[in-house]
N, C-alpha and C positions, 0 to 999 in steps of 0.2 A: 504493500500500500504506500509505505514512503517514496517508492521508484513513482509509482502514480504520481504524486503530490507532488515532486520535484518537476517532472514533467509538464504538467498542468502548469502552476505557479511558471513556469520558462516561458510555457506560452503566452498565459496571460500578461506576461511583462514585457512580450514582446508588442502585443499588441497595444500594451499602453506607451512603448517606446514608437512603434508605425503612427499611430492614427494624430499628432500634430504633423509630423511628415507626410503624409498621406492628405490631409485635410491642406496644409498652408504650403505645402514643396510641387505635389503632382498635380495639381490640378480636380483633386478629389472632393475639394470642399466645394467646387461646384455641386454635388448629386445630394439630393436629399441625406441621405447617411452621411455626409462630407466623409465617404471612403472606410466608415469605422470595420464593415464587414470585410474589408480585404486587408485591413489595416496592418493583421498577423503577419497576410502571405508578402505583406511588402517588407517589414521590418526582418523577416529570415532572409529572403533575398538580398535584401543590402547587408543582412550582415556575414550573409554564407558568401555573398561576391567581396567584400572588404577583408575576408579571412583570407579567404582560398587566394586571392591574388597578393596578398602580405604572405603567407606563404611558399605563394612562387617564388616569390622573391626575394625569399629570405629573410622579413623583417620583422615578420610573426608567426610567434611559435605557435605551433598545433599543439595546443594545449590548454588546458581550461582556467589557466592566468594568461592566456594570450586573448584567446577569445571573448572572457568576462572583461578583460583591458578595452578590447573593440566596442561590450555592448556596452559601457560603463559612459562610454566616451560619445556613443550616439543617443543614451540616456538624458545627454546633461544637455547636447543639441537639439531634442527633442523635449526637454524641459524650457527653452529657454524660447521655442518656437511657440510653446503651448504659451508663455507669458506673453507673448507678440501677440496674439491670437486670444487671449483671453476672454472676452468679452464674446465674439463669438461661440467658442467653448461653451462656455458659462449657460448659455442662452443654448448651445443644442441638446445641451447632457440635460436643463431643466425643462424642454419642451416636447424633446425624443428620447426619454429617457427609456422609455421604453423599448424604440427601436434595437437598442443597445441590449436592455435584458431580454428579448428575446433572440435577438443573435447568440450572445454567450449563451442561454440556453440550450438551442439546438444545437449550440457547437457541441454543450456536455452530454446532450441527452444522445444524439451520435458517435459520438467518442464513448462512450460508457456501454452502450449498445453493440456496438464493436469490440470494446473491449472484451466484453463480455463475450461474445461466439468465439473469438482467438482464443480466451483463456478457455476453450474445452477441445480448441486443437493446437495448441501454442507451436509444435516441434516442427523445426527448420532442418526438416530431412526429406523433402518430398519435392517433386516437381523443379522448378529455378529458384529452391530459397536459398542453398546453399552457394550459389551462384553472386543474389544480394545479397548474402549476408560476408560473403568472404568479401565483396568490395567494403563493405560497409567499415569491415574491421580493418581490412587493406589503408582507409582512409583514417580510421582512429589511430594506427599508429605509424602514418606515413611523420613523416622529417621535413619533406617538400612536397610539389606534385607537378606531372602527376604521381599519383601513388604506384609504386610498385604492382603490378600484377601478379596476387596471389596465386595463380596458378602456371606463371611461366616468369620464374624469375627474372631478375634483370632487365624486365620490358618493361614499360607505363603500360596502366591500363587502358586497352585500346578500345573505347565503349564511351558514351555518352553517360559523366557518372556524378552529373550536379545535384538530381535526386537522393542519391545515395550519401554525395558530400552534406546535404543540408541536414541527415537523418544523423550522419557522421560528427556533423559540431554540432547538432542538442545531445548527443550519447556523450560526449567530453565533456558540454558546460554543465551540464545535471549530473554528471559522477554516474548513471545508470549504467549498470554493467550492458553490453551488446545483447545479449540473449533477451534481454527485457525487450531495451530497446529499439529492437528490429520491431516487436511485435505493438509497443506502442506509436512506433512511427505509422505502422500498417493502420492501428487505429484514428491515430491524427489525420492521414489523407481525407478519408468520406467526411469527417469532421468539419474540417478546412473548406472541404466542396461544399459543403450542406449551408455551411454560413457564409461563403462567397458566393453560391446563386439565390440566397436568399436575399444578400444586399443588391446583387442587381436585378433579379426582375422587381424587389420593391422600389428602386431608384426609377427603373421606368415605367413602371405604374404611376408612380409618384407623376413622372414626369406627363403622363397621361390625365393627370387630372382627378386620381383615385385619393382619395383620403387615407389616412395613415392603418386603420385597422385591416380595409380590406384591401389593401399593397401588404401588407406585412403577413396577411393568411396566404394572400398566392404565392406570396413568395416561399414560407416554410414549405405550402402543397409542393410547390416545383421544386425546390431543395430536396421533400421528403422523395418524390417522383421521380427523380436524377440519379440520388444515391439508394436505392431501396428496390424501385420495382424492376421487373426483370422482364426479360418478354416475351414472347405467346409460345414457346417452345414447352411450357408448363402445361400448356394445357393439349401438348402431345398427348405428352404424356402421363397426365390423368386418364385420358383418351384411353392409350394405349393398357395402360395397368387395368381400366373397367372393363376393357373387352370391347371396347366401342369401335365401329366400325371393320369392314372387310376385309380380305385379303388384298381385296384390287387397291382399296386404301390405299394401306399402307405400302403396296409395293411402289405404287402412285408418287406419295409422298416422298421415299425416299431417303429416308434418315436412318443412317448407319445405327446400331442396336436397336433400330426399333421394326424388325422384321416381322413378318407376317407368320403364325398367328398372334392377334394380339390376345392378352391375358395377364390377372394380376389376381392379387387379391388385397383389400383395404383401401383405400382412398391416397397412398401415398405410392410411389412411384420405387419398381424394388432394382435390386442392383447397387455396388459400390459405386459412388461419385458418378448414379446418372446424371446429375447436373454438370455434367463436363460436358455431357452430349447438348445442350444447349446454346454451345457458342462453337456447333460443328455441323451447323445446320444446312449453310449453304457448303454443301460440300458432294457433287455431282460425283454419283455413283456409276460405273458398268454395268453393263448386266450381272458381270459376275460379283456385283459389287464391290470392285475394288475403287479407291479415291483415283477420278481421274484430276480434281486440282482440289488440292486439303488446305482450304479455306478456313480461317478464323473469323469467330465476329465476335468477338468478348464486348462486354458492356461493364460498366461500374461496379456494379455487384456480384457479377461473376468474380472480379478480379478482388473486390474486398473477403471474398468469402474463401477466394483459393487462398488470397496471401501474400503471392510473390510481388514482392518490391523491386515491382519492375518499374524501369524508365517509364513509358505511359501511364502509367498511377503514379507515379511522384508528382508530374508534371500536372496533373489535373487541379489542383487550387492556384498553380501559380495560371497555368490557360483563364482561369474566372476573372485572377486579375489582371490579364491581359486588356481580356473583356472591357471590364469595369474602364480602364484607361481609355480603349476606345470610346466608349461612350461619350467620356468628357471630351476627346476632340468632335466630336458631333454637335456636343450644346457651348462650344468653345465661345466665346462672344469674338473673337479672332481667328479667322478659318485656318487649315494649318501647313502654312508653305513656309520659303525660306526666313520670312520676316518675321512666321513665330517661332522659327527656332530659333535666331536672333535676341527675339523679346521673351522666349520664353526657354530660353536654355533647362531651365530645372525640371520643368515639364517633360519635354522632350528629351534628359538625361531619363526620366526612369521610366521612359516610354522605352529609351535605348536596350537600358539595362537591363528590363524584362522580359522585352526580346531575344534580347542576348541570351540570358537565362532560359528560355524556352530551347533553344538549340543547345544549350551548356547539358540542361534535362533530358529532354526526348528531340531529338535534331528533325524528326518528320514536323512536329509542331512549329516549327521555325517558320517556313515560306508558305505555310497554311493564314499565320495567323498575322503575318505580312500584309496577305492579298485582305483580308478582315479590317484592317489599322486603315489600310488603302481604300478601301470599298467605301469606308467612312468619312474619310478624308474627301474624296471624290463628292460625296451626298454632299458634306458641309460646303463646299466650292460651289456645286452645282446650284445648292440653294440662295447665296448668295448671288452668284452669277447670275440666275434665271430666273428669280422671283418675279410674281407680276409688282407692278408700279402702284404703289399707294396712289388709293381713287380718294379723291375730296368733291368739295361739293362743286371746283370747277375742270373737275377728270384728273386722266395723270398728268403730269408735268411735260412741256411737250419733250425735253431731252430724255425722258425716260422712257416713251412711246415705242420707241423701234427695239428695246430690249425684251420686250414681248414674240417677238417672232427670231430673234437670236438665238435659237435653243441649240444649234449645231455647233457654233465659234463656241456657246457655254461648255459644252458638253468633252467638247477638242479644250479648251484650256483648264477644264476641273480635272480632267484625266490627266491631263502632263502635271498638272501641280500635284497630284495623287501622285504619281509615279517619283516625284521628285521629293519628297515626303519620304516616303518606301525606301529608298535605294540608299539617302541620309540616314535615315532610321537604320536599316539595315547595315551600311557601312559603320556606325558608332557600334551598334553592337557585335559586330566581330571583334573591330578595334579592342572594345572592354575586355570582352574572353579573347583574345589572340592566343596568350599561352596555352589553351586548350586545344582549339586547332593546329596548332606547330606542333604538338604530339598525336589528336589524332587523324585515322586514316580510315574514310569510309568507304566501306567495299560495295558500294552503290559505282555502277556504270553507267548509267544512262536512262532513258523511258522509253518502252519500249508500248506496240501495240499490242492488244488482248487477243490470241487468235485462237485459244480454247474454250470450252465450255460456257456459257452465259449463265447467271444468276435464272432461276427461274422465279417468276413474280410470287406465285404461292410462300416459297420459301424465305423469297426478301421478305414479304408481311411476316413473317413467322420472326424473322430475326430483331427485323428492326421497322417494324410494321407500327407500334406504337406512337414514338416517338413522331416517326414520319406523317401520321394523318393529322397530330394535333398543327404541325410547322406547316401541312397540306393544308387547313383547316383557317390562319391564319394568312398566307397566302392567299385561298379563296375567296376569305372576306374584304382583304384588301382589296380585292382584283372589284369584287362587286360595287364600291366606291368610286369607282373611278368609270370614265368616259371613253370607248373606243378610240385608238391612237391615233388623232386624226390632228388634222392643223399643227401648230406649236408642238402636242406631245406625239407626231410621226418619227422625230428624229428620235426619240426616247426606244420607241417599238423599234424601232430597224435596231436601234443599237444591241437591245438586249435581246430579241429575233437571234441577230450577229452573234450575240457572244453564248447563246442557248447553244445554236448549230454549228458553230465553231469547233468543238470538240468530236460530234460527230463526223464532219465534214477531214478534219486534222485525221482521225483513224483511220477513214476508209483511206487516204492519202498514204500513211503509214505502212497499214497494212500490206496495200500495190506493194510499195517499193521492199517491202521487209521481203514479199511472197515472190517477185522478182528479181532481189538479189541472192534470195537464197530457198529456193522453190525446195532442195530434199532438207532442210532441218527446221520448217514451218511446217508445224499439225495444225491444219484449219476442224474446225469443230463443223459437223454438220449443220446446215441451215444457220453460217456464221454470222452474214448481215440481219436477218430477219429476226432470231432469236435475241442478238445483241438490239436491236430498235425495240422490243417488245419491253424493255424497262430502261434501257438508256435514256431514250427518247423520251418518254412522260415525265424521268427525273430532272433531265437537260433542261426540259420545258418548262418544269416548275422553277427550278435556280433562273432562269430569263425574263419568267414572270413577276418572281420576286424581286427581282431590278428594276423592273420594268413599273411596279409600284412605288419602289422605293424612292426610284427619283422624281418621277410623277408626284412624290407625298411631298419630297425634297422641295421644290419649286410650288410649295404653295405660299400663299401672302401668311400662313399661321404653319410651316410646316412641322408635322406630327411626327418627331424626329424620335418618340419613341415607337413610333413604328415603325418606320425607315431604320434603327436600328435592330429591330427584332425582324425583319425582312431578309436586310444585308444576311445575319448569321443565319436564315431558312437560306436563301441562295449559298449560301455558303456548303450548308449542309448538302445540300442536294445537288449541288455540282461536283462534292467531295463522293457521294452513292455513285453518282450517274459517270463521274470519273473512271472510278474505279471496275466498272465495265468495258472502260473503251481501255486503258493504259494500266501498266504497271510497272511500279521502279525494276530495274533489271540490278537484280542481286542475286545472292551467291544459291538460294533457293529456285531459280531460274520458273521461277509462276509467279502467278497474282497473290498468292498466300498470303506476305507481310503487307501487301500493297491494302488488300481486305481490309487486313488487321487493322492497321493503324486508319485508315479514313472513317470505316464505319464506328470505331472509338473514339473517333472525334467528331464523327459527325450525329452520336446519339447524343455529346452536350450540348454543339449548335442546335439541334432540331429541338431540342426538353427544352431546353431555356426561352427561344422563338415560341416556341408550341405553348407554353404557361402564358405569355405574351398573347398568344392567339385567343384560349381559354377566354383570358378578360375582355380581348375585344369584343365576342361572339356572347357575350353573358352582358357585359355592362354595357357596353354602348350601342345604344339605337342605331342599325342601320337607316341614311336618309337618303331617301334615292324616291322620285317619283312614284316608280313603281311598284314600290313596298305597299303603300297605298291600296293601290288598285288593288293589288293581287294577296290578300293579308292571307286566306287560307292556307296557300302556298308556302307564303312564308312561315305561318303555323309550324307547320309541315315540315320542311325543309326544319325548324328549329328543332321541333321535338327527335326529327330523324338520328340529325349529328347530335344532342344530347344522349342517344339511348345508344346510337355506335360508342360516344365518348365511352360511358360509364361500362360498358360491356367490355371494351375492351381495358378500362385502368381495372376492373375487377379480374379479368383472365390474366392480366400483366400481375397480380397480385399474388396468382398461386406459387408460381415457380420459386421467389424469395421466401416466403411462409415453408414451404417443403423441402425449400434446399437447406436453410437454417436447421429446421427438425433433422434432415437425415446427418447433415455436417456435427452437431451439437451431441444428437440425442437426447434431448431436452425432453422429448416424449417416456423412455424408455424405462421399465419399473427400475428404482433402486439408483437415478441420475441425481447425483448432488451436487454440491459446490464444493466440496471439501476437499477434493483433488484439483479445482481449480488454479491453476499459474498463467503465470504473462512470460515465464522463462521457457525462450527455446530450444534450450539443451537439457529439459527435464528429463527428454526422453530416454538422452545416451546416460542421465545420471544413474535412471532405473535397471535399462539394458546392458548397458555396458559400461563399466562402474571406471574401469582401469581405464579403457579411452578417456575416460570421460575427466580423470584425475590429471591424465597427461596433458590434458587440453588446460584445464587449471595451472598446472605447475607453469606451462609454458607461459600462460595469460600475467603471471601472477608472477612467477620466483626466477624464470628462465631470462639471460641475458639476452640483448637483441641481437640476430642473426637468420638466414633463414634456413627452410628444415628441407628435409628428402623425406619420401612418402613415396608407397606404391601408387602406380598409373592402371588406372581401371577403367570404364566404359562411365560416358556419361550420365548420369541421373541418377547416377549409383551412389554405396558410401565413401569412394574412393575422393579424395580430396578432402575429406573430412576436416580433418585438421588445422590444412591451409586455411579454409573457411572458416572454422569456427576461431583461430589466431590472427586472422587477417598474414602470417608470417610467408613469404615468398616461396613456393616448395618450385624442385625444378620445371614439374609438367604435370598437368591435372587437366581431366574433360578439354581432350583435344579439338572433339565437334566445335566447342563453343570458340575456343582460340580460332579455330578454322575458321571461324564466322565472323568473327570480329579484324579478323587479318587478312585474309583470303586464300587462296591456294598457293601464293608463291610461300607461306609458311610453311606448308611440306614438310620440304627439307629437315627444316630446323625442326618441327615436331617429330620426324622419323629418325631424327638424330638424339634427340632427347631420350624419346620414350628407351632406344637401347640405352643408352649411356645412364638411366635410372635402372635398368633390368640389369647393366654390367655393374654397379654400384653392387648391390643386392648377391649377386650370383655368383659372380669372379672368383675365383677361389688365390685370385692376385690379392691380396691385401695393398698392394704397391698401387695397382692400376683403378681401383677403387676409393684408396685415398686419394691419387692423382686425380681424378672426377670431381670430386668431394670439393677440390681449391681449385677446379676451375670455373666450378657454379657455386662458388664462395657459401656452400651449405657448412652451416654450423653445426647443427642439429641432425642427427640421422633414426627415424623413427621407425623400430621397431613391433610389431605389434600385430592384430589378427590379420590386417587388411596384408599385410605386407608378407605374413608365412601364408596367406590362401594365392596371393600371386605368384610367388617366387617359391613356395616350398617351404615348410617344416625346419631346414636344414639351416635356413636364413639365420636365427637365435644362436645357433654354435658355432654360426661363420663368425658374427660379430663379437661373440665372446671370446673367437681365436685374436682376432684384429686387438680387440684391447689387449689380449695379453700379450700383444706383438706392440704397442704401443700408438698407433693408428687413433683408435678410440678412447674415451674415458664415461665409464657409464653415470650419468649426472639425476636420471629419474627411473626408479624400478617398481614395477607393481608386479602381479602374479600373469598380466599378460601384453604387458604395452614393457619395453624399455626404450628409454630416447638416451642418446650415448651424444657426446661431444665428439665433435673432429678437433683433435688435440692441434696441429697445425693451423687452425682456422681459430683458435679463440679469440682474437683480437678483430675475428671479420666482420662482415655488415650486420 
């Protein structure tokens, strides 16, 4: 409980060190919350980018008098900002004081909720934990960075690992040992999320005209709906467990373990961790049913529930406060080109900085949430440029008259001052992380076209069907506001027409040239164009749509700029779906696989957050259009229709979270308590394997710094154990993942390793074994199960020949783990 409490109180302090920053430096004090709900995610960023680059550099120590030095120091400039500012303060804490207790609220009752389900699966043995957790400790006890690569000595981690660093300096400022606080970091994420789309769909509600109670319920609803519900894959498979439905179904349908006949018994879905089969949905079977492209669609809660601390979950509250930034250059009273970076440097530094950080995190988020900053940018211009001319009682002004039919000159110079905006922004924030980039190296090649398999439409609704009707939903009401693109708003239509069918048009081009220069190593998928238009197309169309309102909303004499901003992110979304049909990045996985992954996970926050946005528009404001009028039954009609779709499906989106909790937890099960509850995740090995588990101690704890040698095993295995749970540098460990982070010209040096750790172990040279031992400056040589089931039995009395040859000095002994010093190596890394 005190690892709890240390935790908490860090956060909380951080956010009282963000939010005079946040409110009087970014531009935040514009939004009705003057920025309180991202307030946290800002003040860890600046203080994770002030570390990690005094770090670099060498003039701050990774250590938690170096780091409490940094918060101490941005404490006192945030105390001193809040005295500047006082008077507004004063006046929003006694007016919104509310807004503020109920953000901390959901942030605890999230994080506690969280907490709670990891503490009944805490152990970091399963799937990629061991992967985050050995960076995680890789970064607690780096010197500089990057940090050393735990599983391939001698090399920086070659990985996008600003998540992992941020998780890194709260583990060293709170004194939390790592096992905890991997799993508290895991709970801090949905946390973080839940009260960062809280503060911005209330800020544009707010901005819409909504009064403080019902902005501050849609906002929790959509927090709660973001981080919690999950999507229609649940009610497969209730489906599937009741017996419901035929053979022709399910063969229909197509989802791997859920083959024909169906059958269950109980209301809950049987099988270990079938809630994994829910984010493996789009994943086009043969006949014989093998994966002809093995597709991912994880969603937030899929990923809070498995655990792993990956890049795309770290990065998900720092994307909110991307968000939230945008927004303010949309209600900027200064639109934002060269002259407000000029007048507005502070602004557009943590505009920088957080972009930066988005690519420091998860590098796919990078030039997504670019074109998003941009898109906004572009609105603000256009609305300025293109507004109609204040009418009085003797018309407009006659010099303002001709800027009513200007919409093309607007449209041509909002864009260029967007673009110029973007490429500034973009250039600062490399600049800020440059030392990240000079060490890594991303094995992304190019963009390539899609020429397999297509999404089928049943199964996109199944995965990410939810999300998408309400940002469809919000979209269509806009659309119904507005006037056929005619006169002044024709150049709007062609534009976004243009930039709809651009993509499709871009592929079929691709395609040609990809199938003409290389007709035998292109597999076209049957009925390739017509399948691919059959959801391309309708998603393309919606992202064009939603432009096509946006700046329409843009250019009014009152423009509704939070709808224009909850538009832009539905265009976003849906050209991120309709994307990922026609192209995928060409990596080392050679399919659309990660290309899935990461859009459709970013594209279920754009569309939740748009879609809560939509919810309000379609419930609280009057449509006013002539024919509403006329035609009310209809409109009856149509309302009641999309309320009972709404509610049908947030209730079907409901089961899958509820059931997968139950089976992950057991919470149902007779004789389930709290009394074996932990937050530590090496309880596991303390139970099962005591001796590891002590060695892993001694090292954490009593062992001088150096790094170790360890058997090389297959990845997902237990093999790397050690390195991970010491963060300490072993020679080679889970080569797939190296492979993937490096690329194939690694080969070599991994098929030079792996022997030269098997000759280490095996050699019956004690000479040629030590000789290894100082040229991968290993310290440490770890003896133990993993290492006599790879190497043999005979491993234990090689190394006890070596000490008594002088070689070795055995420094930790239990009944089945020994770690022995390289006696020539004590004084190494």
């Amino acid at each position: 409980m005190s690892d709890v409490l240390a935790w908490l109180i860090a956060l909380w302090a951080l956010s009282l060190v963000g939010f005079p920053m946040a409110s009087a430096v970014c531009g935040l004090g514009r939004l009705s919350d003057r920025g309180w709900a991202v307030s946290r995610a800002l003040a860890l960023l600046l203080l994770a980018w002030i570390t990690w680059i005094g770090g670099t550099l060498g003039v701050i120590p990774n250590s938690p008098a170096g780091i409490a030095a940094v918060l101490i120091v941005l404490a006192v400039i945030s105390a001193w900002l809040a005295w500047q500012q006082r008077r507004e303060m004063k006046d929003f804490l006694r007016r919104r004081w509310c807004v503020v207790a109920v953000t901390e609220l959901l942030f605890l009752a999230v994080f506690v909720f969280w907490a709670l389900v990891i503490s009944e699966a805490p152990a970091i043995n399963h799937t990629e934990k061991p992967m985050d957790f050995g960076i995680l400790n890789a970064i607690v006890n780096a010197t500089g960075f990057p940090p050393e690569d735990q599983w391939l000595s001698g090399h920086g981690i070659a990985y996008y690992y600003g998540g992992h660093y941020v998780a890194a300096m709260l583990t060293t400022l709170t004194g939390v040992t790592s096992g905890v606080a991997y799993n508290l970091a895991m709970a801090t994420v949905p946390a973080m999320l839940a009260a960062g789309v809280l503060g911005l769909v209330y800020n544009l509600l707010r901005l819409a005209g909504a009064r403080v109670t019902p902005a501050l319920l849609m906002g929790v609803l959509a927090a709660l709906g973001i981080t919690l519900l999950g999507n229609l894959s649940g009610v497969l498979e209730l489906a599937y467990v009741r017996g419901l439905g035929g053979d022709w179904f399910w063969q229909w349908i197509g989802v791997k373990g859920l083959e024909p006949p169906a059958g269950g018994s109980g209301w809950l879905p049987d099988g270990f961790w079938w809630w994994w089969r829910g984010t493996r949905v789009i994943d086009m079977l043969a006949e014989g049913g093998a994966s002809l492209d093995y597709t991912i669609t994880e969603f937030p809660f899929f990923s809070f529930l498995l655990g792993d601390l990956h890049a795309h979950v770290t990065a998900l509250p720092f994307l909110v406060l991307a968000l939230t930034l945008a927004l303010t250059l949309l209600i900027s009273p200064e639109p934002p080109g060269l002259e407000w970076l000029k007048n507005k440097p502070h602004e557009a530094g943590a505009l920088a900085l957080t972009l930066g950080g988005l690519a420091f995190i998860n590098a796919w988020d990078f030039p997504v949430y670019l074109c998003i900053i941009g898109a906004a940018a572009v609105a603000r211009w256009f609305a300025r440029e293109n507004r109609p001319p204040a009418i009085t009682l003797l018309g407009a002004p006659p010099e303002q008259m001709g800027t009513m039919t200007e919409t093309r000159p607007a449209l041509a110079r909002s864009i260029y001052r967007g673009v110029i905006l973007v490429v500034s922004l973009a250039a600062a924030g490399v600049v800020l992380y440059l030392p990240f980039y000079m060490s890594f190296d991303s094995q992304t090649s190019g963009i390539l076209p899609v020429t397999g398999p297509a999404t089928r439409p049943a199964l996109f609704l199944i995965a990410i069907g939810v999300p998408a009707f309400f940002a469809c939903s919000l979209v269509a009401r806009s659309a119904l506001e507005l006037d056929w693109p005619t006169g002044r708003r024709r150049d709007i239509g062609v534009l976004a027409a243009s930039v709809g069918i651009a993509p499709l048009m871009l592929w079929l081009i691709a395609t040609g040239i990809r199938v003409s220069v290389s007709p035998d190593g292109v597999t076209l998928a049957d009925g390739l164009v017509a399948t691919r238009i059959a959801l391309a197309l309708p998603l393309l169309g919606l992202g064009g749509l939603a432009i096509y309102c946006a700046l329409t909303m843009a250019q009014e004499r009152r423009p509704r700029r939070w709808t224009v901003f909850a538009l832009v992110l539905a265009a976003a979304g849906f050209f991120l779906l309709g994307g990922a049909e026609l192209f995928h990045i060409a990596d080392q996985f050679g399919n659309r696989m990660n290309t899935v992954f990461k859009f459709y996970y970013q594209a279920w926050l754009l569309l939740g957050i748009s879609g809560a946005v939509g919810v309000y528009y379609i419930v609280a404001i009057k449509l006013r259009r002539q024919w509403v009028d006329e035609w009310i039954v209809l409109q009856a009609t149509l309302r009641w229709s999309w309320t009972a779709v709404a509610v049908v499906l947030l209730l079907a989106s409901m089961y899958y979270p509820a059931a997968a909790v139950i089976e992950r937890t057991e919470w149902t099960t007779a004789g389930e308590g709290w009394h074996d509850n932990t937050l530590y995740g090496l309880e596991h090995l303390r139970r099962s394997s005591p001796d590891v588990y002590e060695a892993i101690q001694w090292l954490n704890e009593s062992a001088a710094a150096g790094r170790i040698s360890e058997a090389v095993g297959d990845d997902y295995d237990t093999y790397g154990g050690i390195s991970a749970a010491t963060g300490r540098a072993t020679i080679l460990s889970w080569e797939g993942h190296e492979r993937q982070w490096r690329g194939h010209d690694v080969n070599s040096t991994l098929a030079r390793r792996h022997a030269d750790v098997e000759a280490i172990y095996t050699a019956n040279n004690g000479q040629l074994s030590s000789a290894l031992l100082r040229e991968y400056g290993v310290r440490w040589v770890i003896v133990g199960p993993r290492e006599k089931t790879a190497y043999g039995d005979d491993v234990a009395q090689r190394m006890v020949k070596w000490a008594d040859e002088g070689w070795l000095s055995p420094a930790f002994t239990s009944s089945e783990v020994v770690i022995y010093e390289a006696i020539s190596q004590s004084n190494a890394n």
